[in-house]
KOLNUMAR-929535 format. One record per residue (C-alpha): residue number from 1; residue in one letter; x negated, y, z negated. Coordinates in steps of 0.2 Angstrom, whole numbers. Example, Ala and Ser with C-alpha at 12.3 -4.5 7.8 and 13.67 -1.06 7.14 Angstrom:
# KOLNUMAR-929535
   i aa     X     Y     Z
   1  a   -62   -22   -39
   2  s   -68    -5   -36
//
This chain:
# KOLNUMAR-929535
   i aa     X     Y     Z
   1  x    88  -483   -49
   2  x    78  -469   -55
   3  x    84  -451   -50
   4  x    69  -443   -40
   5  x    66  -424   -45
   6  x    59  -415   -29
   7  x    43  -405   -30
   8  x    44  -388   -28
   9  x    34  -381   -12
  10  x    22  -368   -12
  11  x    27  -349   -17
  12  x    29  -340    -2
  13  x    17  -327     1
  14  x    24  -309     0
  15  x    20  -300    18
  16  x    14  -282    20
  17  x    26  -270    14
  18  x    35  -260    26
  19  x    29  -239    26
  20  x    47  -234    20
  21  x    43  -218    24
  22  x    37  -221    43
  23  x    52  -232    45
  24  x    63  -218    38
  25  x    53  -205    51
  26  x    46  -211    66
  27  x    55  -197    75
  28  x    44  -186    64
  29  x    28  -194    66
  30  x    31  -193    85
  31  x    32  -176    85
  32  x    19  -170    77
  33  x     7  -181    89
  34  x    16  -175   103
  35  x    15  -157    96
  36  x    -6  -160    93
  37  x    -7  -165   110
  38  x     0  -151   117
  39  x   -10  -139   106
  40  x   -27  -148   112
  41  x   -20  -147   129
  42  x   -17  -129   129
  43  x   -33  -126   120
  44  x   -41  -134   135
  45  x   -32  -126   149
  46  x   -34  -108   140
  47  x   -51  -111   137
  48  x   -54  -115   157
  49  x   -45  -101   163
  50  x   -57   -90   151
  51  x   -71   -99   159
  52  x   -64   -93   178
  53  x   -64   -74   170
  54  x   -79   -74   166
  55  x   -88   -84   181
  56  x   -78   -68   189
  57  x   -83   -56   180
  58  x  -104   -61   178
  59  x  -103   -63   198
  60  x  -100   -45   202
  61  x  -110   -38   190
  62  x  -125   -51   188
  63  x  -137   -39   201
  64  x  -133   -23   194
  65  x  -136   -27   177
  66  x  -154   -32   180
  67  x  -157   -17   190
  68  x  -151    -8   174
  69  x  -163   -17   161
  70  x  -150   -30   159
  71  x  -136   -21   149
  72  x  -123   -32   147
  73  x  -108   -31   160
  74  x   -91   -39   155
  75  x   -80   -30   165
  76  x   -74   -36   184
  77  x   -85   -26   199
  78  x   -66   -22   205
  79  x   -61   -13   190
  80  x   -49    -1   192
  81  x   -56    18   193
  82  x   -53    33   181
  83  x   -46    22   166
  84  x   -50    23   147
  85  x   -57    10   138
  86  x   -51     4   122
  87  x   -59    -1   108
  88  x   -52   -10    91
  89  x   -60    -9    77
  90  x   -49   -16    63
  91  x   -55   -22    45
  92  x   -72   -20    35
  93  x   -89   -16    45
  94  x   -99   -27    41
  95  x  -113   -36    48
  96  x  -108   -54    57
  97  x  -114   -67    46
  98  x  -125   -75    60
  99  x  -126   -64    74
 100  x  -118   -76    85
 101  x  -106   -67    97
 102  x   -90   -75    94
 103  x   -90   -68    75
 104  x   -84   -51    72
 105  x   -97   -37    64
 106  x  -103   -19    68
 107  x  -116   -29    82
 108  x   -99   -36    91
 109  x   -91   -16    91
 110  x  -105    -8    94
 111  x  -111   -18   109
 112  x   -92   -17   116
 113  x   -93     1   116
 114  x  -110     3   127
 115  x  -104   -14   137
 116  x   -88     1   141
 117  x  -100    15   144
 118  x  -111     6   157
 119  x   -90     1   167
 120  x   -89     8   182
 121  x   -73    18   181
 122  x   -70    20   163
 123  x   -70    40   161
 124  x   -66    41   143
 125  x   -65    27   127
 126  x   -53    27   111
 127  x   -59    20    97
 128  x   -43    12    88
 129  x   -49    11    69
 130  x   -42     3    55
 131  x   -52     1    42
 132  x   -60     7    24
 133  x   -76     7    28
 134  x   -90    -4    24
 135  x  -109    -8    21
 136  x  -123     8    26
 137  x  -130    -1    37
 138  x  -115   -10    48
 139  x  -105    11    47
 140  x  -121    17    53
 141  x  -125     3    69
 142  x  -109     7    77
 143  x  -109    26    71
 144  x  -127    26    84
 145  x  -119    16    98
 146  x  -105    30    99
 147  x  -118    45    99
 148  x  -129    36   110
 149  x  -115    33   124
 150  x  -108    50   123
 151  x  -126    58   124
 152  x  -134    46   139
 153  x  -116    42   148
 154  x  -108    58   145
 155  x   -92    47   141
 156  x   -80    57   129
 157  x   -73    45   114
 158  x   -58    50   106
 159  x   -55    44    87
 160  x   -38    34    84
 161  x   -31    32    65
 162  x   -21    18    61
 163  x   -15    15    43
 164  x   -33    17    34
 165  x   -47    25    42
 166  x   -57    28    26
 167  x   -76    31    20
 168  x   -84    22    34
 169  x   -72    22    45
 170  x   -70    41    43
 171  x   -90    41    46
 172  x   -91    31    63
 173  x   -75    43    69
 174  x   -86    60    64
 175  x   -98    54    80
 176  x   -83    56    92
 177  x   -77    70   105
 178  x   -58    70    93
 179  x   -51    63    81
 180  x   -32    60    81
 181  x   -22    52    66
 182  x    -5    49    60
 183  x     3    59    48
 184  x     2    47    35
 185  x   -12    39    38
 186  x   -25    37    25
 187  x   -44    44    27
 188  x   -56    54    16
 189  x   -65    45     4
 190  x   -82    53    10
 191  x   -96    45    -2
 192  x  -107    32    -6
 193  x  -102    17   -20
 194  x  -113     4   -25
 195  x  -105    -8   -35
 196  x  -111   -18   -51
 197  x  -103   -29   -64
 198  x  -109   -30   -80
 199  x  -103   -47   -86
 200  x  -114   -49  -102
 201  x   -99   -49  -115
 202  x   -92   -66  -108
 203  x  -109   -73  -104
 204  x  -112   -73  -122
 205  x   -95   -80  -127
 206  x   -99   -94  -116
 207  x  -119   -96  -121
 208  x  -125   -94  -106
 209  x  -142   -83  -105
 210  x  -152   -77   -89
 211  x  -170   -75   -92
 212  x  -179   -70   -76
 213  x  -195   -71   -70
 214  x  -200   -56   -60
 215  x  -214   -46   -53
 216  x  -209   -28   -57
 217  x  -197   -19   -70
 218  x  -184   -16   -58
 219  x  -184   -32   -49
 220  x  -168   -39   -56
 221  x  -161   -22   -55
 222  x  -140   -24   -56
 223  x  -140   -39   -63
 224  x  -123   -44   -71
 225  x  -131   -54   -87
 226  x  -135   -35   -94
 227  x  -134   -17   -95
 228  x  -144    -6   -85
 229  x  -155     5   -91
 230  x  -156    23   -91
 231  x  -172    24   -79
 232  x  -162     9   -67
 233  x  -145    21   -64
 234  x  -157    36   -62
 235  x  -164    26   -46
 236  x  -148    19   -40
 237  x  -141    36   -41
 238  x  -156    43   -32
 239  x  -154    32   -17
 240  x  -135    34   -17
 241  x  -134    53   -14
 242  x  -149    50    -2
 243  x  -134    39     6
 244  x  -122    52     3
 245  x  -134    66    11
 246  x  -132    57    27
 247  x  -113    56    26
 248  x  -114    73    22
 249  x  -123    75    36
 250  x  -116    68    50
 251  x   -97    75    44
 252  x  -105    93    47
 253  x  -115    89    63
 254  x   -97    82    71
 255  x   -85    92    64
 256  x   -94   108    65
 257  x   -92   111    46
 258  x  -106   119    34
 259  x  -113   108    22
 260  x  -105   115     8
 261  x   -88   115    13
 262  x   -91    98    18
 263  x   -97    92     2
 264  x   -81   102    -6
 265  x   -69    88     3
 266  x   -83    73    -1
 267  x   -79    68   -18
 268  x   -72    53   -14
 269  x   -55    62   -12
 270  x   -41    51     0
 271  x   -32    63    10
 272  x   -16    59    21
 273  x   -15    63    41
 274  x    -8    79    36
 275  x   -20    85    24
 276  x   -37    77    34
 277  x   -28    91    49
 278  x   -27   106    35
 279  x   -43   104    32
 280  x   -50   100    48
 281  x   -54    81    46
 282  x   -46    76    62
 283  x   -42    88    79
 284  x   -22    83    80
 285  x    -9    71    75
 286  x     0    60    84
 287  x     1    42    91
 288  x   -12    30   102
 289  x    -1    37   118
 290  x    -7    56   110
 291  x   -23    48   108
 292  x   -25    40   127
 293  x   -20    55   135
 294  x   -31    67   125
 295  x   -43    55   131
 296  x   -39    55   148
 297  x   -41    74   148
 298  x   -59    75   141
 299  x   -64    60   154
 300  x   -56    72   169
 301  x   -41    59   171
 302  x   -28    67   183
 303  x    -9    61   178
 304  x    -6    51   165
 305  x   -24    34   163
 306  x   -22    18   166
 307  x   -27     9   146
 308  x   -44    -4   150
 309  x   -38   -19   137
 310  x   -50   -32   148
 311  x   -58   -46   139
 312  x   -75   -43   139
 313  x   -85   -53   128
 314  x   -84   -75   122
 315  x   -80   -65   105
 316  x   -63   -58   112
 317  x   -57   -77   118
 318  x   -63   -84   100
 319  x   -52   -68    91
 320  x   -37   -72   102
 321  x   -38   -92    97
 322  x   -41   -86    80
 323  x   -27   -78    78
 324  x   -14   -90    84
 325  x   -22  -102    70
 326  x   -21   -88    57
 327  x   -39   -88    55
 328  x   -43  -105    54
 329  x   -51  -109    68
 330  x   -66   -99    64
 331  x   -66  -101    45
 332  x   -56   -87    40
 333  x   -41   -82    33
 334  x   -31   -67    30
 335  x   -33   -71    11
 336  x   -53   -75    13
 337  x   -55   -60    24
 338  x   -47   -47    11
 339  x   -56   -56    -4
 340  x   -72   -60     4
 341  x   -80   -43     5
 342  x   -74   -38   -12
 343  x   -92   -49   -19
 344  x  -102   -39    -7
 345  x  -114   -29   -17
 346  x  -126   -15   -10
 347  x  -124     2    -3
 348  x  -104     5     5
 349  x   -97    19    13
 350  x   -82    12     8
 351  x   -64    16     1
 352  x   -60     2   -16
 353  x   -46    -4   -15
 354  x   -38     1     1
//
């Protein structure tokens, strides 16, 4: 009798591979879901309770606000009396990007400032700046909102120098009542810059060649694929000291300087807190308690103010969620932030490199 060989069955089909690495962590993987939901949640009941403050705060104030040609009011009808408002102002003045009021620019600062000078009960405001400065035009917004609420509200504003309080950050404190500063910190650098790269060299190592169509001469004036000409820096020059002159200006009319004294210190010279004193840059130095009370004082405060920090605007719930995410959540980053302005080109009051 034959010896029957068996037929060998079908392969087994391999099955889906294990995640080795879900298997190994599923503790991990719980976590960070469990973490995600409680960020979202938190997100959510923070964002209502800002909801509840503001429904409060529009409430009391919606009426008076039309009768006063609808000025925006952020600050609760039941506000305390005699306090001092307190502005930050940290980082370049710029512009916003958009406008849109959760972004920070010279717009969001400056409408903070007259949002305080129309507060029932805020006697006097402190402007707490860090900064080096920035464009013309952003320096100049928030320099206008300060004068304008000083003159029309008769609200004293005090000056209060953080680290850097350069360029335009020294222009927008020159429209205040004081100034006070640390003894270190950094200010000066009164002047104009406007900045232009000349990148021709590499663009002809790598080939590449601009050849622009334009209506007039000076139409592509600063641009990096050449040298400017002598006639182009004679213009840019022209309109920077026109820039300058109002710099000049507006350091003399604060500070109560002559014009040629002022210019004397306007070379783009950085002086400490110290030396800004000496020469009669700031009024005092000292710290932001110095800087309330000095406050307090010009706004007729008896005994020792109570500091305003309310939120007042969307932009202030937005900066606050912000910087939890370390600037993610509204696009920006501390890296993004510091490198972002250094392509910005046009007329700066503004310290380089600080």
């Amino acid at each position: 009798m034959d010896e029957q060989i068996p037929t060998p069955g079908p392969e087994p089909v391999p099955g889906p591979v294990p995640d080795q690495h879900l298997e190994q962590h599923p503790a991990g993987a719980r976590r960070i879901k469990r973490r995600l939901m409680y960020a979202v949640a938190g997100l959510y009941a923070l964002s209502l309770g800002a909801g509840a403050i503001l429904v409060l705060r529009g409430g009391g104030s919606g009426g008076d606000a039309k009768k006063k040609g609808g000025v925006e009011k952020g600050l609760m009808a039941f506000a305390e009396k005699d306090t001092v408002g307190w502005v930050p102002i940290h980082g370049v003045i710029m512009n916003s990007e958009s406008g849109k009021p959760w972004e920070r620019g010279a717009e969001q600062w400056a409408r903070r400032i007259r949002a305080l000078g129309e507060a029932p009960g805020v006697k006097a405001i402190v402007l707490d700046i860090n900064s080096p400065g920035g464009s013309v035009g952003a320096v100049q917004e928030v320099y206008s909102a300060i004068l304008r609420v000083r003159k029309e509200k008769k609200i004293p504003i005090v000056a209060l120098f953080d680290d850097v309080s350069a360029s335009g950050g020294y222009y927008i404190a020159s429209a205040c009542d004081k100034i006070v500063a640390h003894p270190g910190t950094l200010t000066g650098s009164i002047g104009v810059i406007f900045n232009v790269s000349n990148l021709e060299g590499l663009f002809s190592k790598i080939g590449y060649k601009s050849d622009p169509i334009k209506s007039g001469k000076y139409k592509d004036i600063g641009s990096p694929s050449r040298a400017m000409t002598k006639e182009e820096r004679d213009l840019l020059q022209t309109l920077i000291m026109d820039a300058y002159g109002q710099f000049v200006a507006a350091v003399s009319t604060g500070r109560k300087i002559p014009e040629d004294e002022v210019r004397k210190l306007a070379q783009g010279q950085i002086y400490s807190g110290s030396q800004a004193l000496q020469n009669k840059l700031v009024d005092m130095l000292g710290d932001s308690e110095d800087a309330i009370e000095l406050a307090g004082k010009l706004g007729g405060i008896s005994g020792k103010p109570k500091l305003r920090r309310d939120v007042e605007h969307i932009s202030d719930i937005f900066d606050m969620l912000d910087s939890a995410f370390g600037g993610g959540l509204l696009g920006r980053s501390s890296l993004a932030e510091k490198l972002s302005p250094a392509v910005h080109y046009g007329l700066e009051y503004r310290a380089p490199g600080l």
